[in-house]
C-alpha positions in Angstrom: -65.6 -118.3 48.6 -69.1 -116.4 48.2 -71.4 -118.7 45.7 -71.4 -117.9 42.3 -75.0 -116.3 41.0 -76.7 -118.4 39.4 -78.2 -115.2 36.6 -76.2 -112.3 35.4 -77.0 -108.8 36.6 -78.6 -107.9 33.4 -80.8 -111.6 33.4 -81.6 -110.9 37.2 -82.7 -107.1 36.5 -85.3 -108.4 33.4 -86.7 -111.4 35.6 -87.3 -108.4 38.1 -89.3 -106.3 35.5 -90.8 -109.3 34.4 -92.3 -110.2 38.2 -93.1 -106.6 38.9 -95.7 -106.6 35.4 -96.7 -110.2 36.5 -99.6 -108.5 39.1 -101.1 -107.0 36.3 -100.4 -109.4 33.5 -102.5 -111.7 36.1 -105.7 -109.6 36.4 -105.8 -109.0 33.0 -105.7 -112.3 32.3 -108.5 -112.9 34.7 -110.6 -110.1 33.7 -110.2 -111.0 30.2 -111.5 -114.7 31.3 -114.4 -113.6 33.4 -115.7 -111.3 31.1 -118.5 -111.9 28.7 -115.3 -111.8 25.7 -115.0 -113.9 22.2 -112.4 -116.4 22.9 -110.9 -115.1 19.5 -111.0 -111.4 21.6 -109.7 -113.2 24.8 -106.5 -114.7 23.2 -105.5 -111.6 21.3 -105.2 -109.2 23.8 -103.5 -111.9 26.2 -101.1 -112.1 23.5 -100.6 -108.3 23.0 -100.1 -108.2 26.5 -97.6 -110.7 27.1 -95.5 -109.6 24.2 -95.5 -105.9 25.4 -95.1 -107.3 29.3 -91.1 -109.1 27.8 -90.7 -106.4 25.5 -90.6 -103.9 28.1 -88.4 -106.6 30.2 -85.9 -107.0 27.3 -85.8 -103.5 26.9 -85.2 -102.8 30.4 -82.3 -105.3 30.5 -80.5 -103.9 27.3 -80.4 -100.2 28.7 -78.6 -101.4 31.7 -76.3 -103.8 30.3 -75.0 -101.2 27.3 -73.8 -98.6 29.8 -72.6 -100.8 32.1 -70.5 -102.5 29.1 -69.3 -99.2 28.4 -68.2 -98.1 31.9 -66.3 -101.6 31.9 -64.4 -101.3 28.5 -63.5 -97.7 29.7 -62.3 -99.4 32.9 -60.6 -101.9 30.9 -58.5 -99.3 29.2 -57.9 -97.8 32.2 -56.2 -100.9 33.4 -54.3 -101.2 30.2 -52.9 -97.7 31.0 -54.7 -96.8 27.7 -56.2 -93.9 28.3 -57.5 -92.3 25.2 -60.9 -93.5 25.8 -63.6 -91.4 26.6 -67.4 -92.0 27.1 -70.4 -89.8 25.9 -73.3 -89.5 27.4 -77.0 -88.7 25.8 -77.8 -87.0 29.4 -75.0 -85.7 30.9 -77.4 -84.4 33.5 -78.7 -87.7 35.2 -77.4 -90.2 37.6 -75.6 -92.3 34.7 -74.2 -88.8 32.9 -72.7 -88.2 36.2 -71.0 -91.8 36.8 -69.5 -91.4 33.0 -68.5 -88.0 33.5 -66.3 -88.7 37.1 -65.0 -91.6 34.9 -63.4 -89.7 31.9 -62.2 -87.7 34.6 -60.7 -90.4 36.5 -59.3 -91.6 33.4 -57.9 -87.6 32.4 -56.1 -87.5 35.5 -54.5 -91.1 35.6 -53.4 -90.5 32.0 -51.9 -87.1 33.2 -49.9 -88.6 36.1 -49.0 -91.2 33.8 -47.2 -88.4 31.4 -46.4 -87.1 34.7 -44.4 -90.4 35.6 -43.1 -91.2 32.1 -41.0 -88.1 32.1 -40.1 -88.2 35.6 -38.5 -91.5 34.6 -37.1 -90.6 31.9 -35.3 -87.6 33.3 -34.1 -89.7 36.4 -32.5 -92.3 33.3 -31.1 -89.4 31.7 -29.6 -88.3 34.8 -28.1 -91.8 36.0 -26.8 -92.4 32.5 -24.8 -89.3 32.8 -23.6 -88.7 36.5 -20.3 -90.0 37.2 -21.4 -91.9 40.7 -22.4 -95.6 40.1 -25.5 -96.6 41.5 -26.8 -100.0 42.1 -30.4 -101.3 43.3 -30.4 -104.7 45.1 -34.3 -106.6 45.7 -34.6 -108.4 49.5 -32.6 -111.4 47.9 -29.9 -109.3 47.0 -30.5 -109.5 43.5 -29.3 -106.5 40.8 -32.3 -105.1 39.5 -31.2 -101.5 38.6 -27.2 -99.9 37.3 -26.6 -96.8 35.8 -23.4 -96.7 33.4 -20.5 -95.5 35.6 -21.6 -99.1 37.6 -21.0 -101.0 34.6 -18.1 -98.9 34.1 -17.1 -99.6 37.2 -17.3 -103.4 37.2 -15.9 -103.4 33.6 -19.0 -105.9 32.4 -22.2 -104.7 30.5 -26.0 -104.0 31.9 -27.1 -107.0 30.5 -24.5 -109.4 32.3 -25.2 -107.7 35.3 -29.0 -107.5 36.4 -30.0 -110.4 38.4 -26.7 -111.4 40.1 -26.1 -111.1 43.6 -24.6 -108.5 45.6 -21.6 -111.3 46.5 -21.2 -112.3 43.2 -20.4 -108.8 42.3 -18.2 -108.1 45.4 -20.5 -105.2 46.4 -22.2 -107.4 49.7 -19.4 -105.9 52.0 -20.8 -102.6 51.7 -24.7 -103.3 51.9 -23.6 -104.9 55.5 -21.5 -102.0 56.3 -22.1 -98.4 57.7 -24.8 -96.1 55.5 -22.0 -93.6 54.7 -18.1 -94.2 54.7 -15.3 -94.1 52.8 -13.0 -96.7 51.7 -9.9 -97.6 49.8 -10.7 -99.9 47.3 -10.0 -101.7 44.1 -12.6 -102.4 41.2 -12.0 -104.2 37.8 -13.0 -101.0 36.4 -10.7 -98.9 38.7 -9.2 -98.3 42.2 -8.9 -95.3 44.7 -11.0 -94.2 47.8 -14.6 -93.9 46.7 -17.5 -92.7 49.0 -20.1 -95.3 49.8 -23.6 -94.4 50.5 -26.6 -97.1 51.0 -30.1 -96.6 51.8 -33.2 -98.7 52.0 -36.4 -97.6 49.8 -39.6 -99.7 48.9 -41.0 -101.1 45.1 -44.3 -102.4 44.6 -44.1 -102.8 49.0 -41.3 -104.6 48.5 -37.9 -103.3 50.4 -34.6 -102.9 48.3 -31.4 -102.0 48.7 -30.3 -98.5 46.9 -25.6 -98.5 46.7 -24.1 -95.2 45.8 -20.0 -95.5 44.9 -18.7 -92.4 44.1 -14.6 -91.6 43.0 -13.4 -89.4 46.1 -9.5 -89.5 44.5 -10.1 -87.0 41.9 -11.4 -84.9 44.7 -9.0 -85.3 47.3 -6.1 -84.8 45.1 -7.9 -81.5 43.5 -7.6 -80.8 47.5 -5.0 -82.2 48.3 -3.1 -79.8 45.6 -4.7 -76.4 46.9 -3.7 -77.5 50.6 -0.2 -77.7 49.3 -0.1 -74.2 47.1 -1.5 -73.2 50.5 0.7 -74.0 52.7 3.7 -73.1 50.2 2.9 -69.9 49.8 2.3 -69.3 53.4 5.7 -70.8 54.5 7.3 -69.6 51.4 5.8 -65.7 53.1 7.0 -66.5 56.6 10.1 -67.6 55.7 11.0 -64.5 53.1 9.8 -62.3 55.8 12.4 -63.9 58.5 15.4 -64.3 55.8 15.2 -61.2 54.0 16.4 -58.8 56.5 18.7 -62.5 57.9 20.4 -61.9 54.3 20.8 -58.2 54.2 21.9 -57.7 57.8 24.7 -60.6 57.3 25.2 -59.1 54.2 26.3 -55.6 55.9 27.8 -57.2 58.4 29.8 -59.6 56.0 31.1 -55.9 53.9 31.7 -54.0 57.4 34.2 -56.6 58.7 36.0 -56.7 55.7 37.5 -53.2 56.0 40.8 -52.0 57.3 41.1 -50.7 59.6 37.4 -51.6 61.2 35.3 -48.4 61.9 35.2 -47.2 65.4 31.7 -48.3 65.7 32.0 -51.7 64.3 31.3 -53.6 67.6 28.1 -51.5 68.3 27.0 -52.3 64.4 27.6 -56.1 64.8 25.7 -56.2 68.3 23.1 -54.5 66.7 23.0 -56.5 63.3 23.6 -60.3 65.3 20.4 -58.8 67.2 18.2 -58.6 64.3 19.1 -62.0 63.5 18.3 -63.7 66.7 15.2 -62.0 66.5 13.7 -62.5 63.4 15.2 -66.6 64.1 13.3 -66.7 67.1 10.6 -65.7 65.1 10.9 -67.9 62.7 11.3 -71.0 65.1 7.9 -69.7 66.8 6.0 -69.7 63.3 7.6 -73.8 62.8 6.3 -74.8 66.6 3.1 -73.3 65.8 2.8 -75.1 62.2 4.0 -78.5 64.3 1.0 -78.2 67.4 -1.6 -77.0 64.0 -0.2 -80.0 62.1 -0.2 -82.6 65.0 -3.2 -81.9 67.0 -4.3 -85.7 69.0 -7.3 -87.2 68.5 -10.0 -86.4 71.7 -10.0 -88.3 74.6 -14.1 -88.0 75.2 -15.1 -87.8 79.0 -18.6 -86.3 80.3 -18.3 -82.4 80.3 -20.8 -80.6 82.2 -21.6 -77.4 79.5 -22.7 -74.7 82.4 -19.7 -75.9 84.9 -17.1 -75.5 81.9 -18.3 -72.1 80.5 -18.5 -71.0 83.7 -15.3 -71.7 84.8 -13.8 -70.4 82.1 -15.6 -67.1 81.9 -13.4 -66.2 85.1 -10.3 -67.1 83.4 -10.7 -63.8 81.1 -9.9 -61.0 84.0 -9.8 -57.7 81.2 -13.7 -58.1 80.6 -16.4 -59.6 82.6 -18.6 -61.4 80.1 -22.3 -61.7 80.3 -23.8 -65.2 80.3 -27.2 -66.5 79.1 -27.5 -70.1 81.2 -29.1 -72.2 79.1 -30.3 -75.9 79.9 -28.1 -78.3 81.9 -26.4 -80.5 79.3 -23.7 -83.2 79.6 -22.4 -84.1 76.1 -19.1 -86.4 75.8 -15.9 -84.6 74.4 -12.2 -83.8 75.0 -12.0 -81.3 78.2 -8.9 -79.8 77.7 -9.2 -79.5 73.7 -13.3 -77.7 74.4 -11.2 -75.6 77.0 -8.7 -74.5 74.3 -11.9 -74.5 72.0 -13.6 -72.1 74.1 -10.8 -69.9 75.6 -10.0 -68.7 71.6 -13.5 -67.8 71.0 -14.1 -65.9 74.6 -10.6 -64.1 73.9 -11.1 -63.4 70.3 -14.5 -61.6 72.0 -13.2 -60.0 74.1 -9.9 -58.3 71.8 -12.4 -57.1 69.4 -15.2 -55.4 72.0 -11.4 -53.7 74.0 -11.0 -52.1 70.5 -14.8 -50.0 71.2 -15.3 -50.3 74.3 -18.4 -52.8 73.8 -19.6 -56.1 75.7 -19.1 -59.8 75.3 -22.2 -62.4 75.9 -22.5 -65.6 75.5 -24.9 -68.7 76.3 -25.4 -72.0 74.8 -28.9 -74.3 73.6 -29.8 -77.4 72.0 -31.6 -77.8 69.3 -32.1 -80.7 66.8 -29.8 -83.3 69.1 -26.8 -80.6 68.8 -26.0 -78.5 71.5 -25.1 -75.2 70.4 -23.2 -72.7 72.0 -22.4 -68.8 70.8 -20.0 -65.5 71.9 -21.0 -62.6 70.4 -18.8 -59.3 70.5 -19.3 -55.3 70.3 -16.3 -55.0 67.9 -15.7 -53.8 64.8 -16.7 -56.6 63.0 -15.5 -59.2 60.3 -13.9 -56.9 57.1 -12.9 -60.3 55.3 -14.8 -63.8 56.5 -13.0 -65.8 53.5 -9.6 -65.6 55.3 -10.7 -66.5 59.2 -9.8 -70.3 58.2 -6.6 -69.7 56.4 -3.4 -70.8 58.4 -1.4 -68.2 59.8 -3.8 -65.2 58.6 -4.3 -63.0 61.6 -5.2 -58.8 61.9 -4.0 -58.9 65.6 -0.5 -57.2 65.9 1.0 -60.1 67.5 -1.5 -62.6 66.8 0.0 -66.4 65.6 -3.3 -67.1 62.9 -4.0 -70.6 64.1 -6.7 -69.6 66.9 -9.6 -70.1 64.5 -7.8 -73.0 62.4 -7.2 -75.1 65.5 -10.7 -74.3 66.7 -12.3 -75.0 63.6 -10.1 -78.4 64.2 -11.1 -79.4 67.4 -15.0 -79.1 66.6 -14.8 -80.9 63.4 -12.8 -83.5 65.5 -15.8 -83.9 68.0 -18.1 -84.2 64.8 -19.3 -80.7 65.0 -19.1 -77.6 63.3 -17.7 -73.4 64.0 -18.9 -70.7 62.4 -17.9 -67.0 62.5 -20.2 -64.2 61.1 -20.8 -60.9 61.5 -24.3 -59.8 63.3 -27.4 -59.4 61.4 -28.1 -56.0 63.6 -25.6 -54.2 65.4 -21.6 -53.7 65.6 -19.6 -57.0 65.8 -19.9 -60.6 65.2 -21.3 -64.1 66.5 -19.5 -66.8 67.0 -21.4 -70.3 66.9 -20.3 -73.8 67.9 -22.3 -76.5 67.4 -21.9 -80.4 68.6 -24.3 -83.4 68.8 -25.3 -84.3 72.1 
């Protein structure tokens, strides 16, 4: 510990005016003594002297003790977070006038962020009051310091009863030990369902703390869940009117023509004909249910190590009506499902390829990485994308004889790896760019 002074700053700056006056007090003194002086003379003027020697002392000590008094009260409020105080200066222009003027302004701009803060943290209330996700703060002992009021709601107690229990008294430690983001099936006392869990780390006062997010993912995936089914009804309910139809109506004519007498001359040619119809349009029929079953039951990937270049490569030859151009990019091995990034692949090059036939253009493709993702892109010289919100519906195709579960199954596979596929048309120039990205 440094040793405490033994006189204030104020006492030691007067004992220093009073030493630098001594000298002269001194030779007065003496000169006064020595000189051919009444003693009456001699011990007024010592007098005079000495009084105007610790008046000047005194003086000198109150001037630096005031201001300094003031500077610390203003510091003082400061540290109160009052900032309404504000100090004026006789000389704004000297050394002092400069200290009090960068101190109002320190004190101006610390009372501005402080507004700055109070509504800041008053909208971030306002928002966790009213946002349907519950959150929960958790101190390094696990302790509930912070809940919004869906996580009351959520644990069917109030605020009060909450803060300052522990993450396993309130059944929550399970998911500040689990994975950052998931999803689980669970059951609350203030509800059940599958609720998204997100939990991050953040730091108060340099302390670290625990930040759980729970948010209601049923509502959601049963909105989904409901335009998945319209979907699919209406795009079965289309396939199969388009099949039983003209089923109906030819067995319906056929039905009528057997039923006269005597049968027409032609009757047998009729009934070949009409019985053809229907084999046909139930063969196409059972084609549209296999291709619904391999959509619907695609396997999860078996993940090997795929060489990027030597797959591309290979499958570049595969495609004999147009010899595509290839940007090599680095040499990257990522793990993944050969045969499904074959399949992958194969629809995207083809796709390319149909549309560039249609105007005589080129297909190119090449691949990168960027961000821990490798990315890889087929670009065409068709005609181009006339309606991008339909390239992901089941079924939807423009190709004469095309199934419409290409893109879906694509789109399918890549999610399945963790990636992402993305079909747009080209910022410059006829046809589109197709992009597949996947973390390395």
């Amino acid at each position: 510990m440094r040793p405490r002074a033994r006189f204030r700053f104020e006492s030691r700056l007067a004992l220093l005016a009073l030493l630098g006056g001594l000298p002269a007090l001194v030779v007065t003194v003496l000169l006064l003594w020595l000189g051919d002086y009444s003693a009456k003379l001699r011990w007024t003027a010592v007098s005079l002297v000495v009084v105007f020697w610790w008046a000047c002392a005194h003086l000198l000590r109150e001037r630096a003790r005031r201001p300094l008094q003031t500077l610390a009260n203003l510091l003082a409020a400061v540290r109160e977070e009052d900032f309404s105080l504000r100090i004026q200066s006789p000389r704004p222009d000297d050394a002092l006038g400069e200290v009090f003027r960068e101190a109002n302004t320190l004190s101006r701009t610390l009372q501005e962020q402080r507004f700055g803060a109070v509504e800041a943290t008053a909208l971030l209330r306002s928002v966790m009051s009213e946002i349907d996700v519950a959150v929960f703060t958790f101190d390094g002992d696990g302790k509930l310091r912070l809940v919004n009021r869906a996580g009351a709601a959520l644990l069917a107690e109030p605020v009060r009863k909450l803060l300052g229990r522990t993450a396993a008294e309130l059944g929550l430690a399970g998911f500040l030990d689990g994975e950052p983001a998931s999803a689980v099936q669970m059951v609350f006392p203030g509800g059940s369902g599958r609720w998204g869990v997100r939990v991050s780390t953040f730091r108060q006062h340099g302390l670290p703390h625990r930040l759980l997010l729970l948010s209601d993912l049923t509502r959601t995936l049963r909105e989904e869940e409901l335009q998945a089914w319209k979907r699919l009804v209406r795009v079965l309910g289309h396939e199969l009117n388009n099949s039983l139809t003209p089923i109906r109506s030819i067995a319906g004519s056929l039905r009528r023509l057997l039923g006269r007498d005597p049968l027409p001359a032609d009757w047998a040619e009729d009934t070949g004909r009409g019985l053809s119809v229907i084999e046909t349009r139930a063969e196409a029929l059972s084609r549209f249910m296999a291709s619904y079953t391999r959509l619907a039951r695609l396997p999860a990937p078996k993940k090997e190590e795929v060489d990027v270049a030597g797959s591309i490569e290979r499958l570049v030859r595969l495609e004999t009506r147009l010899a595509a151009r290839v940007f090599p990019g680095p040499a990257v091995t990522i793990r993944a499902d050969r045969d499904q990034l074959d399949q992958l692949l194969i629809n995207l090059i083809r796709n390319a390829v149909d549309a560039s036939l249609e105007t005589g253009g080129a297909v190119t493709l090449g691949w990168g990485t960027s961000g821990g993702r490798l990315e890889i892109w087929v670009e065409d010289e068709g005609p181009g994308l006339s309606d991008t919100s339909n390239l992901f519906v089941p079924f939807f195709t423009t190709k004469a004889h095309g199934s419409g579960i290409g893109l879906v199954l694509s789109r399918q596979i890549a999610e399945a790896h963790g990636g992402e596929l993305t079909l747009q048309n080209k910022a410059s120039g006829a046809g589109c760019r197709a992009r597949l990205r996947l973390p390395l």
